[in-house]
C-alpha positions in Angstrom: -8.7 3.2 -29.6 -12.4 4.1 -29.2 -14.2 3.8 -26.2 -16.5 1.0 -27.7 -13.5 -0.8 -29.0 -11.6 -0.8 -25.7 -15.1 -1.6 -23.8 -15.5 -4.9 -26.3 -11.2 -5.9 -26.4 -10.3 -5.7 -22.7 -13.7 -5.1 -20.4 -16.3 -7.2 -22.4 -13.6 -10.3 -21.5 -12.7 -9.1 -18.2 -16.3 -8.5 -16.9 -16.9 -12.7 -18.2 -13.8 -13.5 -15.5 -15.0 -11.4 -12.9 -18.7 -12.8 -13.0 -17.5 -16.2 -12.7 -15.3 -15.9 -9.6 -18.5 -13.5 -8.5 -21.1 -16.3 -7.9 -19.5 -18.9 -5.7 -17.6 -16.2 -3.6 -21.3 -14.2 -3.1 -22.8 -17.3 -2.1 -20.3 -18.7 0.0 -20.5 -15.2 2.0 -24.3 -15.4 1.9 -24.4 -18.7 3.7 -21.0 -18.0 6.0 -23.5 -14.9 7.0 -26.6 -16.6 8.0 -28.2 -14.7 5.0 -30.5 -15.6 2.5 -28.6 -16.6 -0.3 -30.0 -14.8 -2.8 -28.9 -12.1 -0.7 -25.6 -12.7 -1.5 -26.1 -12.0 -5.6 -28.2 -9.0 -5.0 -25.5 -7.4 -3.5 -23.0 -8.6 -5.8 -25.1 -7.5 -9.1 -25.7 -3.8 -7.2 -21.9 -3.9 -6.4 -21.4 -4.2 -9.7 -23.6 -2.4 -11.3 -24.4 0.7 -8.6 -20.8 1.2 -7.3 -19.2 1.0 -10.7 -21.3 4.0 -12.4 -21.1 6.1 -9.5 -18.2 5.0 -7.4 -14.6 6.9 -7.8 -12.2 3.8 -8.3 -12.7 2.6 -11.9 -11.6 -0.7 -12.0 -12.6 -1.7 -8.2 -15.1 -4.8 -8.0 -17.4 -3.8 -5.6 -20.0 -7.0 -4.1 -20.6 -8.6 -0.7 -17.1 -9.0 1.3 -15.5 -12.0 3.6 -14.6 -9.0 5.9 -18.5 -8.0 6.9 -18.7 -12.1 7.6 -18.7 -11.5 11.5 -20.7 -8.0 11.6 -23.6 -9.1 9.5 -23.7 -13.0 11.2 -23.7 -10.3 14.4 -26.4 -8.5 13.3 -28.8 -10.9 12.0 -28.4 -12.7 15.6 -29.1 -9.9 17.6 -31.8 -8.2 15.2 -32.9 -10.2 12.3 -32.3 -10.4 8.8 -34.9 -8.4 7.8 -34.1 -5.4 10.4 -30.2 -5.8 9.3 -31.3 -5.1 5.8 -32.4 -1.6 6.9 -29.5 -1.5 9.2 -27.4 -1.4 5.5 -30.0 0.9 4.3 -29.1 3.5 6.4 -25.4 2.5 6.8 -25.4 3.5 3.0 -26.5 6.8 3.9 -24.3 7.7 6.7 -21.4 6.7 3.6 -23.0 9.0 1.3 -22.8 11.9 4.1 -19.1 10.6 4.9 -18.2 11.1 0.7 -20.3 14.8 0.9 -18.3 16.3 3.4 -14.6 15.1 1.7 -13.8 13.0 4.9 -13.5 9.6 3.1 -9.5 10.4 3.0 -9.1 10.4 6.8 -10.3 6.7 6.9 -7.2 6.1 5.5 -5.4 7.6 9.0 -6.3 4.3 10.6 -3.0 2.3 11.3 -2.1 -0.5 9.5 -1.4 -2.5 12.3 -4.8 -2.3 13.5 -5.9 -2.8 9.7 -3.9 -6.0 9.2 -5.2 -6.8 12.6 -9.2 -6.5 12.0 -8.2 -9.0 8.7 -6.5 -11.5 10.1 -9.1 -11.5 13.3 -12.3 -12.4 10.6 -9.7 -14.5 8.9 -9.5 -16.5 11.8 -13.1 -16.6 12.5 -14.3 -17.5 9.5 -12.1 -20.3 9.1 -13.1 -21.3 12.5 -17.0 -21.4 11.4 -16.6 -23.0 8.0 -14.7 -26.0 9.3 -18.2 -26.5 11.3 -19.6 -26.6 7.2 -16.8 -28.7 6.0 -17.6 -31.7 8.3 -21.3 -31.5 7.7 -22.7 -29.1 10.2 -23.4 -25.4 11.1 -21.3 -22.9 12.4 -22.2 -20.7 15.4 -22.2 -17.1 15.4 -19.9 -16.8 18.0 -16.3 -18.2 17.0 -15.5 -19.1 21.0 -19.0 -21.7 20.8 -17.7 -22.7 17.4 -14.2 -23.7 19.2 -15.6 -25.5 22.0 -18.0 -27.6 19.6 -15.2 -28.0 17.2 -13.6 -31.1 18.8 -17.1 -32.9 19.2 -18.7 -32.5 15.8 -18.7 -35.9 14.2 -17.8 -35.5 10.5 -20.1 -36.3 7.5 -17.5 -37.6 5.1 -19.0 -36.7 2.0 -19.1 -32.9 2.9 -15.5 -33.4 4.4 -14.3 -34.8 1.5 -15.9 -32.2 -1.0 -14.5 -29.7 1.4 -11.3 -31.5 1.0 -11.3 -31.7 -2.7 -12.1 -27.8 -3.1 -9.3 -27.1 -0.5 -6.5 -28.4 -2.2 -8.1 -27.1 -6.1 -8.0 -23.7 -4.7 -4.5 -24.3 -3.4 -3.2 -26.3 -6.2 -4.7 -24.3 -8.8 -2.8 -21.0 -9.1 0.8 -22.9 -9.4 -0.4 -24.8 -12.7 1.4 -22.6 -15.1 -1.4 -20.3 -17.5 -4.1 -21.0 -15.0 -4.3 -17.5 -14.4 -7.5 -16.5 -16.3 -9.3 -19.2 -15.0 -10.0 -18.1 -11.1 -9.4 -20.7 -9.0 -12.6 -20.4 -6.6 -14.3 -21.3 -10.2 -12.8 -23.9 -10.9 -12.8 -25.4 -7.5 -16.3 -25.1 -6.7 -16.9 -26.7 -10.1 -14.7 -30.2 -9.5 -16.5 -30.0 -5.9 -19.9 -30.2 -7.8 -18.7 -32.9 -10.4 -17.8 -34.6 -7.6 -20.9 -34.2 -5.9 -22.9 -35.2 -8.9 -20.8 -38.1 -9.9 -20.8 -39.4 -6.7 -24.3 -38.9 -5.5 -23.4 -38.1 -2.3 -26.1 -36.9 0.4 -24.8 -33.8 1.5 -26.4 -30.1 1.9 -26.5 -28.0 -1.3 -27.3 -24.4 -2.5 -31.2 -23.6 -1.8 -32.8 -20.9 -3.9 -36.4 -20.6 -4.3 -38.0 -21.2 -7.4 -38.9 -18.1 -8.2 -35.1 -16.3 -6.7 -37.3 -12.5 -6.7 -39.3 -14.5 -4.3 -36.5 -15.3 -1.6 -36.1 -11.4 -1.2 -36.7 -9.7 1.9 -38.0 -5.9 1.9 -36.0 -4.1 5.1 -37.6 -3.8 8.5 -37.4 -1.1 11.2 -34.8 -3.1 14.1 -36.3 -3.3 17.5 -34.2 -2.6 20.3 -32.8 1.2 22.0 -31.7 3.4 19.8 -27.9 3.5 21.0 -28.0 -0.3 19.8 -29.2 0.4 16.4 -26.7 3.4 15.9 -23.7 1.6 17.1 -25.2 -0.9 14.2 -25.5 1.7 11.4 -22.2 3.0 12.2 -20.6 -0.4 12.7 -21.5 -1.0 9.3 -20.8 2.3 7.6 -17.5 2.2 9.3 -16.1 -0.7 8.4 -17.5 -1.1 5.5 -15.7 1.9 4.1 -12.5 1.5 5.5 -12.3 -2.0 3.4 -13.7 -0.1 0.5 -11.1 3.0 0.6 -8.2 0.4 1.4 -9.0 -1.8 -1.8 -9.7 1.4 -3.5 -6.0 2.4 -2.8 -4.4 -1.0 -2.9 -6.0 -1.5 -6.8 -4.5 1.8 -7.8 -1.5 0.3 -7.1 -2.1 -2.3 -10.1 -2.5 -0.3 -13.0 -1.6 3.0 -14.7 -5.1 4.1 -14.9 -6.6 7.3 -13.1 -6.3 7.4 -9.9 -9.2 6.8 -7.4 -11.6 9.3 -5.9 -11.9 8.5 -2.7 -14.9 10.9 -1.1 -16.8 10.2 -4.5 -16.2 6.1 -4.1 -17.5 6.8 -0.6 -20.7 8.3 -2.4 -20.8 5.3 -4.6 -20.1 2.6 -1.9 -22.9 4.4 0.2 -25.4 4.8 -2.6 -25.2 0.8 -3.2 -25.6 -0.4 0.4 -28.8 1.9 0.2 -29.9 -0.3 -2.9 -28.8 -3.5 -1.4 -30.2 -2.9 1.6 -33.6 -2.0 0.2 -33.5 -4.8 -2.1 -33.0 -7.0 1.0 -28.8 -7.6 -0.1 -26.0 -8.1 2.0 -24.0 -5.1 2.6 -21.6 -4.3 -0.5 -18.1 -2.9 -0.2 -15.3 -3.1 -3.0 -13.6 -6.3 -2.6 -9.9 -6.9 -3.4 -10.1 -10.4 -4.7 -12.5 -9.4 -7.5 -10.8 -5.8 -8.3 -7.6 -7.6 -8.5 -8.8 -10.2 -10.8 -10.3 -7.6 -12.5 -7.3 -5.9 -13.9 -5.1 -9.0 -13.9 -8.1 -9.8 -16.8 -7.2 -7.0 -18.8 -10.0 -4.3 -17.7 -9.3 -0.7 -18.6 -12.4 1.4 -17.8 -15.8 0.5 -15.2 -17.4 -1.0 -17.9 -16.0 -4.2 -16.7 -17.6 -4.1 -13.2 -21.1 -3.2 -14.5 -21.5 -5.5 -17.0 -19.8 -8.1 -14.4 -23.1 -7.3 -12.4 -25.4 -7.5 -15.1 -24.2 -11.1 -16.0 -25.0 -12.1 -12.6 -28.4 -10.8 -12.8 -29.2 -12.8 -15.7 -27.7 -16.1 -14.7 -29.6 -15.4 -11.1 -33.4 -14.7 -13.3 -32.8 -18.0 -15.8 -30.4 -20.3 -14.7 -30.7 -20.0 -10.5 -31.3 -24.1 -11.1 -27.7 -24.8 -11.9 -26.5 -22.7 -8.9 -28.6 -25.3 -6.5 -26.1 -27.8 -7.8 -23.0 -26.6 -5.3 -22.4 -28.5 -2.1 -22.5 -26.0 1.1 -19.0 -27.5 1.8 -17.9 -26.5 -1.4 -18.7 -22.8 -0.4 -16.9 -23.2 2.7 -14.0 -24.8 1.4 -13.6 -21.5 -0.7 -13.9 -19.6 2.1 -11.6 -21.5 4.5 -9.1 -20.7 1.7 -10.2 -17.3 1.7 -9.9 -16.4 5.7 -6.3 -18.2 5.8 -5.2 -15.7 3.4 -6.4 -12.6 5.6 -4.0 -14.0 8.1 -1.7 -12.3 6.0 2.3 -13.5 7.3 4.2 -11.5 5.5 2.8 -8.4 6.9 4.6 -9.5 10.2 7.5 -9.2 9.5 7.0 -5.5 8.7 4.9 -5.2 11.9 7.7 -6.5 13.5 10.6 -3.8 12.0 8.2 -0.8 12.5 7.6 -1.9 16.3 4.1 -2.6 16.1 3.7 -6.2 16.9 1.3 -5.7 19.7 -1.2 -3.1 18.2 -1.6 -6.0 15.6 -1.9 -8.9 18.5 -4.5 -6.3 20.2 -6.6 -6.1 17.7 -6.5 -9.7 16.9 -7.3 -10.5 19.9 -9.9 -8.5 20.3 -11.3 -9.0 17.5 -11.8 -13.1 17.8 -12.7 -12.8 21.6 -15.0 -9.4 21.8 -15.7 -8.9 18.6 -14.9 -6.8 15.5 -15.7 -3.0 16.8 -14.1 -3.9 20.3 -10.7 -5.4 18.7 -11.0 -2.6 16.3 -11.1 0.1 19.2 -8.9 -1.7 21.5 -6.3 -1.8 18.4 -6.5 2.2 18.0 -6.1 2.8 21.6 -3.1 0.7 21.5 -2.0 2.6 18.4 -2.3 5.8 20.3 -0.9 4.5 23.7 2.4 3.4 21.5 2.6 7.0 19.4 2.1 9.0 22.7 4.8 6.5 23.8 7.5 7.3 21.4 6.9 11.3 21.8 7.7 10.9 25.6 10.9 9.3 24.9 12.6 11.8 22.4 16.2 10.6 21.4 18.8 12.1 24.1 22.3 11.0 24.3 24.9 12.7 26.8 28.5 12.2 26.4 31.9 13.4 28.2 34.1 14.7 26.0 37.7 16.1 26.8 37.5 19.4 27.6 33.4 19.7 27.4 29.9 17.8 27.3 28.0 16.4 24.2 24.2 16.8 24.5 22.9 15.3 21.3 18.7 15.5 21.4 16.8 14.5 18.5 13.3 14.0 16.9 10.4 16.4 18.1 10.7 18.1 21.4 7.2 18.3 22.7 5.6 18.2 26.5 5.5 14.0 26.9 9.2 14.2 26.3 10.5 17.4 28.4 11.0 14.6 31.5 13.2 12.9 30.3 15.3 15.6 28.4 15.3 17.5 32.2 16.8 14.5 33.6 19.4 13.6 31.3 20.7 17.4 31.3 20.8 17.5 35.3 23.3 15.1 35.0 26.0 17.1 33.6 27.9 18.7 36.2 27.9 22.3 37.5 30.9 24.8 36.2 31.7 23.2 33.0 31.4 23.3 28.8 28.0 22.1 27.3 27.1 21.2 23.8 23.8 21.0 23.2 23.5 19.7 19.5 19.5 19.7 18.6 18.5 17.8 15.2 15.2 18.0 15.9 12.0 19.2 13.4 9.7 20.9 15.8 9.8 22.1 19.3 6.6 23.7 21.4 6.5 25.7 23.9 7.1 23.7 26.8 10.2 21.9 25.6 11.2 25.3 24.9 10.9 26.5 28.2 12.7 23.5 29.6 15.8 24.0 27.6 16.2 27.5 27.8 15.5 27.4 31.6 18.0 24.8 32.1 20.6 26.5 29.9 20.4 29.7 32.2 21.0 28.2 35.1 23.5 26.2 34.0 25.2 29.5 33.2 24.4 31.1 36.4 26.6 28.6 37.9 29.5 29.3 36.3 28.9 26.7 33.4 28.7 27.8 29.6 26.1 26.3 27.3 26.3 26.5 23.4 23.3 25.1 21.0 23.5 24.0 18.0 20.8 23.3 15.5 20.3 22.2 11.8 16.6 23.9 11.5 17.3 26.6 14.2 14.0 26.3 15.9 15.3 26.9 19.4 16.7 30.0 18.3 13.9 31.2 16.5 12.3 30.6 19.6 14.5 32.6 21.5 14.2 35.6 19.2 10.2 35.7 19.7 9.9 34.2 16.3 9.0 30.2 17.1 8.3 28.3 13.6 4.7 26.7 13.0 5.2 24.2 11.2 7.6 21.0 11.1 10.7 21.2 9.4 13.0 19.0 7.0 16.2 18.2 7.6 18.9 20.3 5.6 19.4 19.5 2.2 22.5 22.0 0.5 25.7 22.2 0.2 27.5 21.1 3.5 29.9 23.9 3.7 26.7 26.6 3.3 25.1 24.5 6.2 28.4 24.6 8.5 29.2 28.2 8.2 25.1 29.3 8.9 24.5 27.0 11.7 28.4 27.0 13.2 28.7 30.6 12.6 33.0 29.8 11.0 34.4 31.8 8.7 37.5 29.9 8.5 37.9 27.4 6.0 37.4 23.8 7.1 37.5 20.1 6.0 34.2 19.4 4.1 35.1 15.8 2.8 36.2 14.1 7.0 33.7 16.9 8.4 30.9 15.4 6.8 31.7 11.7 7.4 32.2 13.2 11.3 28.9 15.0 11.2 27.4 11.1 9.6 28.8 9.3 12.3 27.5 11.7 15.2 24.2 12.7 14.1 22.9 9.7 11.6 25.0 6.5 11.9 22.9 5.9 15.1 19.5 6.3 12.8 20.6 4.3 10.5 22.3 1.0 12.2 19.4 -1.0 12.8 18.2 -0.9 9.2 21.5 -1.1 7.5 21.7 -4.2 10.1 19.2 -5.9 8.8 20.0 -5.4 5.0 23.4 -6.9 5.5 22.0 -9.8 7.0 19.1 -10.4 4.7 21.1 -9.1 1.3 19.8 -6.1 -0.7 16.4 -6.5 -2.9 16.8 -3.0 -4.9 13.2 -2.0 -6.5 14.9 -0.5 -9.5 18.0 0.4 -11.2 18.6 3.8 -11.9 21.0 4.7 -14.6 21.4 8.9 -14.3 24.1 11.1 -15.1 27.3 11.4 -12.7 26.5 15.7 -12.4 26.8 16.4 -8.6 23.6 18.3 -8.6 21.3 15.1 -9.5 20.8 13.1 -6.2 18.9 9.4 -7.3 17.7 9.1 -3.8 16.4 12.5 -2.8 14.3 12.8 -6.4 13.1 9.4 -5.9 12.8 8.9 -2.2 14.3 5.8 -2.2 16.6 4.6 1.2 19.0 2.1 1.6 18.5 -1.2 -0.2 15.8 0.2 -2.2 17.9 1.9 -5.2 20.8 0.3 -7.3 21.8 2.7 -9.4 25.1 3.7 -11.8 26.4 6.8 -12.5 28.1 7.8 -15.4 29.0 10.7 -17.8 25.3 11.4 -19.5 23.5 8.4 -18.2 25.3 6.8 -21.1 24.1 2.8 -21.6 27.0 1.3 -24.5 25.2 -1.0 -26.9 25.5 -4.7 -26.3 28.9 -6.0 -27.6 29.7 -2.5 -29.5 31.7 -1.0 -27.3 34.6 -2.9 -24.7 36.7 0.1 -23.5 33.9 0.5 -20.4 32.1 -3.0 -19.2 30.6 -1.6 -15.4 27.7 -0.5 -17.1 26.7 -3.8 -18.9 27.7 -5.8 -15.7 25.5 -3.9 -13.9 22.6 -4.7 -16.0 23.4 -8.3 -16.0 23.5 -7.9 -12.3 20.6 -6.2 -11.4 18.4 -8.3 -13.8 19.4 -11.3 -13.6 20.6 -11.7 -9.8 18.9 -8.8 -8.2 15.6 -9.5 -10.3 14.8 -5.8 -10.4 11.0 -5.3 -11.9 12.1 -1.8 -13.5 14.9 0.1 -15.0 15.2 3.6 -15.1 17.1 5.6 -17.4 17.3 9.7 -16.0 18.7 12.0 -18.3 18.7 16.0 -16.6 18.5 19.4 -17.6 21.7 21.6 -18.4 23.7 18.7 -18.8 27.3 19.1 -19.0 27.5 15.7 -21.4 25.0 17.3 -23.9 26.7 20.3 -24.0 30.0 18.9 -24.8 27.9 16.5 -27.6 26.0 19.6 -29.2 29.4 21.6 -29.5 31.8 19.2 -30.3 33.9 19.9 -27.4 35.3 17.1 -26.2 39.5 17.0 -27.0 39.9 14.7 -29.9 41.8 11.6 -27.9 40.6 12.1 -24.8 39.0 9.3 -23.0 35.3 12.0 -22.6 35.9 12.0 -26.5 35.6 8.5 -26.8 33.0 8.0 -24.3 30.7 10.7 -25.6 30.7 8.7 -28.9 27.8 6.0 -27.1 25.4 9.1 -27.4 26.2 9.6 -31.4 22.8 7.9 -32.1 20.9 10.5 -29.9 22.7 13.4 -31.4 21.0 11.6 -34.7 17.6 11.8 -33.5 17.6 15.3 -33.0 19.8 16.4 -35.8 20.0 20.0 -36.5 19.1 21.2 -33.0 20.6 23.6 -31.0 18.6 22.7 -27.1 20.4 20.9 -25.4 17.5 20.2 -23.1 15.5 18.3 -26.0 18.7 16.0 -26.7 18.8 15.1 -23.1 15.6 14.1 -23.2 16.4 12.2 -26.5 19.2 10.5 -25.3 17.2 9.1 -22.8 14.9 7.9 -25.3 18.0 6.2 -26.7 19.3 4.6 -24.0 16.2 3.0 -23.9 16.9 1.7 -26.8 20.5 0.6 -26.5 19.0 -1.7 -22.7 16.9 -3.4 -25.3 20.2 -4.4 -26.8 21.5 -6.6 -23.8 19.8 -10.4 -24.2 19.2 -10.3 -20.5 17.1 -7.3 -20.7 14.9 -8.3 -23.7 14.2 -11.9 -21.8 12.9 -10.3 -18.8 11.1 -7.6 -20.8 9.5 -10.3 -23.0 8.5 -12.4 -19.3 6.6 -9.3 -18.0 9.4 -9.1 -14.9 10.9 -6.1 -16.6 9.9 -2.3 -17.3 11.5 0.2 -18.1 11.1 3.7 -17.6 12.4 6.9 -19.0 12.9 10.2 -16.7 14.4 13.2 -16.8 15.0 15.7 -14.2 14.2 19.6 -14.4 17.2 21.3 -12.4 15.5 24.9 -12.0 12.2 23.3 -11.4 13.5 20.2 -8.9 10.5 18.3 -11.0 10.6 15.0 -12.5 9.0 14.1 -15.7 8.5 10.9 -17.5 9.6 10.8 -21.3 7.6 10.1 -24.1 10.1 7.6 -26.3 8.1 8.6 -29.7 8.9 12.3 -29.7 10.3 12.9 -26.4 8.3 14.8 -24.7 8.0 15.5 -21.2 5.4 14.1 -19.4 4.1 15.4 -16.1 4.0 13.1 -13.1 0.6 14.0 -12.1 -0.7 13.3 -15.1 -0.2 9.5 -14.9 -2.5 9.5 -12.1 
């Protein structure tokens, strides 16, 4: 498909959807602001049509954002709306200088509690201010004046009950079934209006001036000490690309296009808030509402987002009357709906596994009673506080055995932590048998020292010490050969492992050795997440159908833990055709399992290189009566795609292809496939290279990972 024929199918359309959820949304922010209104468009059409030329996400919807509500409302307050459009002016070029120098990618460092934090903070103030809207008033800048005056403002029902009405439409609206490609804000603020209209009730509406170009306001120089109007600029630039770089990242998780360049859509993002700014607009980052309504429209290239800002510009120059229609509490309405869903729940629940509860109530905190860069900082700090922390209490565990002690010390051995480790070895007594087991990926010098100074005096009293270590970093260490760089944990065969780290030439026990070696070193890391999966029931993200040959590991090549991965094994990654075959039902009950009780959205079929299956299908191997003979005969339809051929790599990667094929077979499959809740995905795995590869189910090539992204 040509690029004009894929600009008019899927972004012409898309650019229409994206445009209407636009208006409303950029005016609601406008007024939730304390901005001109117009202000609000002007940002949205130079999002749109600035940030999509030169920005590095294609399909991110770039515009004025619910998130900068509490900076800018700060900002015009303290300086003026004038002086805060040159605040964005140069705000934009601090971004452009972040995207020159390649930093945009550290923004991304910033933790997600504190992230989820700063959202749901301005979720909760701007819900806090628009209620002031909904019954009839204004809001305050400051959302502890607009919870004192809350209480006391007496209502004026007809902007409560158009607030009301768009409320429950933006609520209501996304469960009727095929309202998707209608956006919900839309249609909300449209009833509102009807309502409005039909009613004639006397509540504020929409101002624009006649002439909109008139309502614009050329950028002043702020007033005020220098410190104040840096902390400004940078306030701006700062938060305004974090948002941008997270949407950035979050949208490339919607689609298969190419992936986003984050230090150029730093350059883009910067180069429109220098436009916006100058054109007396609201600050523009990308926004995830519109981006994701922007793919869910069909979008494939940035077309979509620049003609999404041209349409705007248009509607603004000829038809700004039908925009003074909308009620004000209309607007808010939207935006009450908006800021509730910052206040994102289900990210607590994470916060909660990962330990991080109270970075997140920090910055929440912070946020509603000091303000956005104070919650912000008082998150990080928090962040740090917790990290430093968890390095002082490095995981030591000393047991009495019968004849000797069990020392087992894991994680990274660094200075915070060396107290602790100290204190727990001074407790073993003098004069007897030490085993100091260290499964730990880094050690510096000081936890060095500690150990080995502990070790010989232990031994100068008569005791005796032994060390053992996966990654052998304390030896290293001791042979004036330290490593620089963190490790990862063994991954080979056990017995090699043992006899390197053990030092055994005798034969031992691999099978019980290696459960013992589980239960002693990992069943410890494990527990608490294992826990909670056998309360809460698995929720696999994929099947994975891949050969039973020892040297393919499903979780290593797709680094997948437990409860993530549900996944059969079997002689070729062999799926029988529905019905055809009886001898072997495990792998069509899986299916039917995983589909329609696990509700996995993808299946993966992983064929392998120098496969033992192929082999025996090529050469005709397989012992006539066997039960391999009659099993191998489920892969008679991929030695028939490739017939003549002597690579046995090409028919693996055929018989995946296949197998494909033969899921397609099973009425459960096609149902879910045909609902959009299914993919499936070929693989194959490149032994000698450990590299994975997609496969290309028209001719079986082998696609590159990278280059799907």
């Amino acid at each position: 498909m040509s690029r004009v024929s894929t600009v008019l199918k899927h972004d012409l359309p898309a650019s229409f959807v994206v445009f209407l959820i636009s208006i409303p949304l950029s005016l609601g922010i406008a007024a939730a602001s304390g901005a001109p209104l117009i202000a609000g468009l002007v940002a949205a059409v130079v999002g749109g049509v600035v940030v999509g030329s030169l920005g590095g996400s294609a399909l991110q919807v770039s515009g004025p954002a619910a998130g900068m509500i509490v900076i800018v409302a700060g900002l015009i307050d303290q300086f003026g709306w004038a002086a805060t459009a040159a605040i964005t002016v140069a705000a934009g070029v601090v971004q452009i200088l972040l995207g020159i120098t390649k930093v945009g990618r550290l923004a991304l460092s910033l933790s997600p509690a504190v992230v989820h934090g700063m959202l749901s903070g301005i979720g909760v103030t701007i819900v806090v201010g628009q209620l002031h809207v909904v019954l009839g008033g204004t809001a305050d800048g400051n959302i502890l004046t607009n919870l004192v005056q809350l209480p006391a403002r007496v209502p004026v029902w007809g902007a409560l009950l158009i607030g009301v009405i768009t409320i429950l439409t933006m609520v209501l609206w996304p469960k009727i079934p095929r309202s998707g490609m209608v956006p919900a804000p839309l249609v909300a603020v449209t009833v509102a209006t009807g309502v409005a209209i039909v009613t004639q009730l006397d509540i504020a509406t929409v101002h624009l001036p006649d002439n909109p170009l008139d309502g614009l306001a050329l950028p002043q120089m702020p007033g005020g000490g220098a410190f104040a109007i840096g902390l400004a600029v940078v306030t701006v630039a700062l938060v305004a690309s974090v948002e941008s770089l997270l949407s950035a990242v979050a949208v490339d998780k919607m689609h298969n296009g190419p992936r986003a360049d984050l230090d150029r859509e730093l350059v883009g993002q910067g180069a429109a808030n220098a436009v916006s700014g100058a054109l007396g607009g609201l600050p523009v980052t990308g926004v995830i509402v519109r981006s994701s309504t922007n793919v869910a429209a069909g979008a494939r290239t940035r077309a979509s987002a620049i003609l999404h800002g041209v349409w705007i510009a248009l509607f603004v120059l000829f038809l700004a009357q039908v925009l003074q229609l909308i009620p004000m509490a209309a607007l808010a309405g939207v935006l009450i709906v908006i800021g509730a869903r910052l206040v994102h729940a289900g990210h607590l629940k994470d916060l909660r596994l990962h330990g991080e509860l109270a970075v997140y109530a920090v910055t929440v905190l912070g946020v509603i009673v000091l303000g956005l860069l104070e919650g912000v900082a008082l998150g990080v700090a928090v962040a740090v506080v917790r990290a430093l922390y968890r390095l002082a209490h490095t995981s030591v565990r000393v047991r009495e055995g019968e004849d000797h002690w069990c020392v087992d010390v894991g994680g990274s051995l660094v200075f915070v932590g060396v107290g602790k480790l100290v204190r727990e070895l001074r407790r073993i007594p003098d004069g007897g048998k030490v085993v100091l087991q260290l499964d730990i990926d880094f050690i510096d010098h000081a936890a060095f020292e500690a150990i080995d100074g502990w070790r010989g005096g232990y031994e100068s009293r008569g005791g005796h010490v032994e060390v053992l270590e996966k990654n052998t970093w304390y030896g290293r260490a001791r042979d004036g050969k330290p490593g620089l760089r963190k490790t990862i944990p063994w991954v080979g065969r056990w017995t090699d492992w043992e006899r390197r780290t053990f030092r055994m030439p005798e034969p031992r026990e691999p099978v019980l050795d290696g459960a013992l070696e589980f239960e002693r070193m990992a069943s410890h890391l494990v527990r608490p997440c294992l826990a909670e999966l056998a309360r809460q029931g698995q929720r696999p993200e994929q099947l994975f159908i891949t050969c039973a040959d020892s040297r393919v590991l499903p979780n290593l090549i797709m680094s997948s833990g437990p409860g993530e991965q549900f996944c059969v094994r079997n002689v070729g990654n062999l799926v029988p055709v529905h019905l055809e075959s009886e001898e072997d039902s495990s792998v069509g009950a899986a299916i039917e399992f995983a589909v329609d009780v696990l509700n996995v959205p993808t299946i993966v079929v992983c064929g392998h290189s120098h496969c033992g299956a192929m082999k025996a299908l090529l050469g005709n191997t397989a012992e006539p009566g066997t039960r391999l003979r009659s099993w191998l005969r489920n892969a008679a339809s991929s030695l028939a795609r490739v017939d003549g051929t002597d690579d046995v790599d090409l028919l693996a990667a055929a018989n995946v292809a296949q197998q494909l094929d033969n899921l397609r077979t099973y009425p459960t499959v096609r149902k879910a496939e045909d609902q959009g809740r299914l993919r499936l995905v070929g693989m194959y795995f490149d032994l000698t290279e450990a590299r994975v590869y997609l496969v290309d189910p028209d001719d079986y090539r082998l696609v590159q990972l990278e280059s799907q992204h």
